[in-house]
N, C-alpha and C positions, 0 to 999 in steps of 0.2 A: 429563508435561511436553509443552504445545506443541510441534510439529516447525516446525524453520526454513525458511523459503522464499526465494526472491529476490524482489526487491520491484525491478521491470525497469525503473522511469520515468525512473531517470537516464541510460541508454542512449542516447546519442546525443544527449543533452543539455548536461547535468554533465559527461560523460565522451566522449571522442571515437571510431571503429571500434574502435580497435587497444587502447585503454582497454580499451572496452567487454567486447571476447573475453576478452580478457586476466581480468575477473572471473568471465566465465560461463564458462570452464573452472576456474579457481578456484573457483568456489562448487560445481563441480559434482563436483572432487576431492574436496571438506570433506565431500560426501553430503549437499548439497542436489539434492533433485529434483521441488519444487518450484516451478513459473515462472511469476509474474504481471505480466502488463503492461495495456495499453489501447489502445484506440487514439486516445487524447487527450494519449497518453505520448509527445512528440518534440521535437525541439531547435525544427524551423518550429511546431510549435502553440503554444510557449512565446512567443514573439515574434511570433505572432499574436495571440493573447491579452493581450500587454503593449500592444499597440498599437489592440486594437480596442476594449479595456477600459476601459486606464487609461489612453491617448492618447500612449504611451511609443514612439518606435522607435526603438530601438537594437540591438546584437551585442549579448549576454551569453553565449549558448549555443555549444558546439562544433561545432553542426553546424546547420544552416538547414533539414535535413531532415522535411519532414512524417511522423507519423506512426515517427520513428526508431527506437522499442523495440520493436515490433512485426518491423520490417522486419529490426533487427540479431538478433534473439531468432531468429527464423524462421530467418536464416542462418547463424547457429550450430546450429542443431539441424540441420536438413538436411546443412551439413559437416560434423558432427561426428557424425550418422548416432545421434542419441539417442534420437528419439519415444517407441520403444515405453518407454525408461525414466523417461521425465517426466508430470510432471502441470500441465500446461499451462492458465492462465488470462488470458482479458481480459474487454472492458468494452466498452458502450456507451453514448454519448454526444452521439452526434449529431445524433437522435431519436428520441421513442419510439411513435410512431407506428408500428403492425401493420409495416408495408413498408418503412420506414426503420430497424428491427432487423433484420428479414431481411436488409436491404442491405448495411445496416453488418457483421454477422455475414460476409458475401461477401465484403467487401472486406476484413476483419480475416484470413478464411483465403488469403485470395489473397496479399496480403503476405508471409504466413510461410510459404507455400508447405505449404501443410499442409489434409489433410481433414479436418479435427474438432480443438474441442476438449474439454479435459477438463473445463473450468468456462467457464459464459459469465456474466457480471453486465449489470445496469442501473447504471451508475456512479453515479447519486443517482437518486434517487424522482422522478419526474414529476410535475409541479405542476399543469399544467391540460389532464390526458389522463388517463383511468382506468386504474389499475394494471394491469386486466383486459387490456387489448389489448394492453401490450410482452410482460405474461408470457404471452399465448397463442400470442403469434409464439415467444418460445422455448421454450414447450412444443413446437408445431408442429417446431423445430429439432432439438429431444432425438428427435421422433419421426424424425425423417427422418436420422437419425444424425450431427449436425453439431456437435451441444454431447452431453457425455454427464450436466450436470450443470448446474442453473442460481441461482445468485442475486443479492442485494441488496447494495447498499453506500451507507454511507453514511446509514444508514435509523436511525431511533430506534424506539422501542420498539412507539409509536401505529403506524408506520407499517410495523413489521415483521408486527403483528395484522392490518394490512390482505392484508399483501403474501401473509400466511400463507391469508386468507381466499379471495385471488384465485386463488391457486394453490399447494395443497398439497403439491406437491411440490418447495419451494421447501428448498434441503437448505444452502445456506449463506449468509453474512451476511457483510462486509467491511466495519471499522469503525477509525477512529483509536481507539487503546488505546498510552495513554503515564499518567506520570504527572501531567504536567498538566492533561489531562483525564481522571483517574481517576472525578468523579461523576456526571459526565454521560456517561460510556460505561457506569457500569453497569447502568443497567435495560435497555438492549438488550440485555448480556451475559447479564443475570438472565434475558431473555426466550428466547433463544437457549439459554442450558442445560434450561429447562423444556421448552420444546417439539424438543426434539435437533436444534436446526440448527449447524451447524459455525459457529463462532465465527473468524475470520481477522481479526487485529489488524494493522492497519498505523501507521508510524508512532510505533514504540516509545520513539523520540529526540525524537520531538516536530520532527521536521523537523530532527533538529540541535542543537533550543531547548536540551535539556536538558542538553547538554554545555557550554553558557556560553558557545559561539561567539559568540554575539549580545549578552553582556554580562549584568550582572546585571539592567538594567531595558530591555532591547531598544536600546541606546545606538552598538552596532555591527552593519553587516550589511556583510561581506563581501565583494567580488565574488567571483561564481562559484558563490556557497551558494545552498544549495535559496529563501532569506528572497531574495535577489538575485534569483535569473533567475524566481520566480515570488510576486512580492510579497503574494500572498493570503492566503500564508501570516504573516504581520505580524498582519491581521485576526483570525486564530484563538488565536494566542500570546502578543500582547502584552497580555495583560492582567492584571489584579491577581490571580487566581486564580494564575496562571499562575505568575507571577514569586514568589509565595508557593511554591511548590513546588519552583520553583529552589533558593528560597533554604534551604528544607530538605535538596533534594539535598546541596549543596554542605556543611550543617554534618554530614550522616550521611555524606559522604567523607573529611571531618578527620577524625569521630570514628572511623572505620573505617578510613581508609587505602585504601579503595575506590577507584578512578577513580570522577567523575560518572557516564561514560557508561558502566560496565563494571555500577553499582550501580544505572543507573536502565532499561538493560536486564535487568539481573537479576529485578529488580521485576516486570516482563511475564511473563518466561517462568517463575516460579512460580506460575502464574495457570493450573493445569492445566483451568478451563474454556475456554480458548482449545483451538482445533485446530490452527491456525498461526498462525507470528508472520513477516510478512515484515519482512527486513531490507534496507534500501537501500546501495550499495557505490558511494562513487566510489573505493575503494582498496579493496587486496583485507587490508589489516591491519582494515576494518573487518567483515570475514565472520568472519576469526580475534578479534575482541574480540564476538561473537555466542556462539561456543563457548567462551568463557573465560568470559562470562556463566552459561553454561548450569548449569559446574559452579556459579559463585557460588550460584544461584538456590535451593538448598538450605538454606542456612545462615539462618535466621530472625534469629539476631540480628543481622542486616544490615538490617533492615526498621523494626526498631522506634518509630523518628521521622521516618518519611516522609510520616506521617498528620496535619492537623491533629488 
């Protein structure tokens, strides 16, 4: 079975300092150890993003803070004196230009107050820069002890072949893996089991979707939910696939007596080609419906008509 992670983007986003601690000693009681963040993960990048985007400015977020899951992550580990027992990942995003990975990688450890991490990614594939030069700058970083591990996210299957081509020692993969998008994350999965790269599913709720927060045809959103403070997320889950899937969740929890979301994270984590599944917490009842899933994930005839 997949091991659980925290999935760190709502840190100072979704959730406020005191929130925040408050889950990452919680997830870290439950024997998560585990930690993924970004440095595109923060309450000010959410609200730069609505407004440079999609021409929106408003509050939604707890905090105005740039960069806030990096920076709160960081200082929970530091006060809380855990490094050597975590496994620590983030992300780049900023750009992927040779000098602009190195930089960002700088500014990501200066943040957390920390030498190295344990996993470094390219947050999505670079579109008009050659694979070759972000993954040679963190080759360059793994040498010089700064990442001890590096991959993709975000990548389909063409473009994990590539990424595998530029740099072979590319050891993990971090992809949306829910059931809404269960056929179009498979051939990356496929790809990633054949050639042994560590499969890391994010997203297992579907941002939420698949718990029915948003309604049965996307009809409510919230304030404060992940579809609210970062509307991108609309684009990837409203759609007729989508809501076909819902609406299967929902008749295999009548017929089961399942919760949605206890049954449609269960679905993931019997997916033993995954390596980790991170889970996002703005309450820590959603780390403990993570492990109550876990036992579910067993039980096959829970599964049966999830599939068209």
């Amino acid at each position: 079975m997949p091991v659980l992670g925290l999935g760190a983007a709502t840190l100072g986003r979704e959730i406020n300092e005191k929130d925040s601690l408050h889950i990452l000693d919680t997830a870290f009681a439950l024997g998560f150890r585990h930690f993924d963040t970004a440095e595109a993960y923060g309450g000010g990048n959410a609200r730069a993003y609505r407004k440079n985007v999609l021409g929106v400015d408003d509050v939604r977020e707890t905090t105005a803070t740039m960069h806030s899951s990096e920076i709160l992550l960081g200082q929970w580990v530091r006060d809380r004196r855990l490094r050597s027992e975590l496994q620590i990942a983030s992300k780049v995003s900023s750009g992927f230009r040779s000098a602009d990975v190195t930089a960002a990688l700088e500014r990501s450890l200066d943040r957390m107050g920390l030498d190295s991490l344990d996993l470094y990614y390219l947050h999505s594939i670079p579109k008009d820069i050659p694979l070759e030069e972000p993954l040679h700058a963190m080759k360059a970083a793994r040498y010089a002890g700064r990442i001890r591990a590096l991959g993709v996210c975000n990548a389909t299957a063409d473009q994990l072949k590539q990424a595998r081509q530029a740099a072979t020692s590319i050891e993990y993969c971090q992809n949306a893996f829910n059931l809404a998008q269960a056929a179009e994350s498979q051939p990356a999965l496929d790809y990633c089991t054949e050639q042994g790269i560590r499969f890391v599913g994010y997203s297992p709720l579907a941002a939420g979707f698949l718990t029915g927060k948003y309604g049965a045809r996307g009809e409510s959103v919230p304030k404060g939910t992940r579809f609210d403070v970062i509307p991108g997320h609309r684009d990837v889950y409203f759609k007729e696939a989508a809501f076909q899937s819902l609406t299967r969740l929902e008749a295999a929890s009548a017929k089961t007596g399942v919760p949605k979301h206890l049954l449609a994270m269960a679905w993931v984590l019997r997916h033993t080609e995954l390596a980790i599944v991170l889970v996002g917490a703005t309450k820590v009842e959603h780390l403990h419906n993570a492990l109550r899933a876990q036992e579910l994930a067993a039980d096959e005839s829970l599964f049966e008509s999830l599939h068209p």
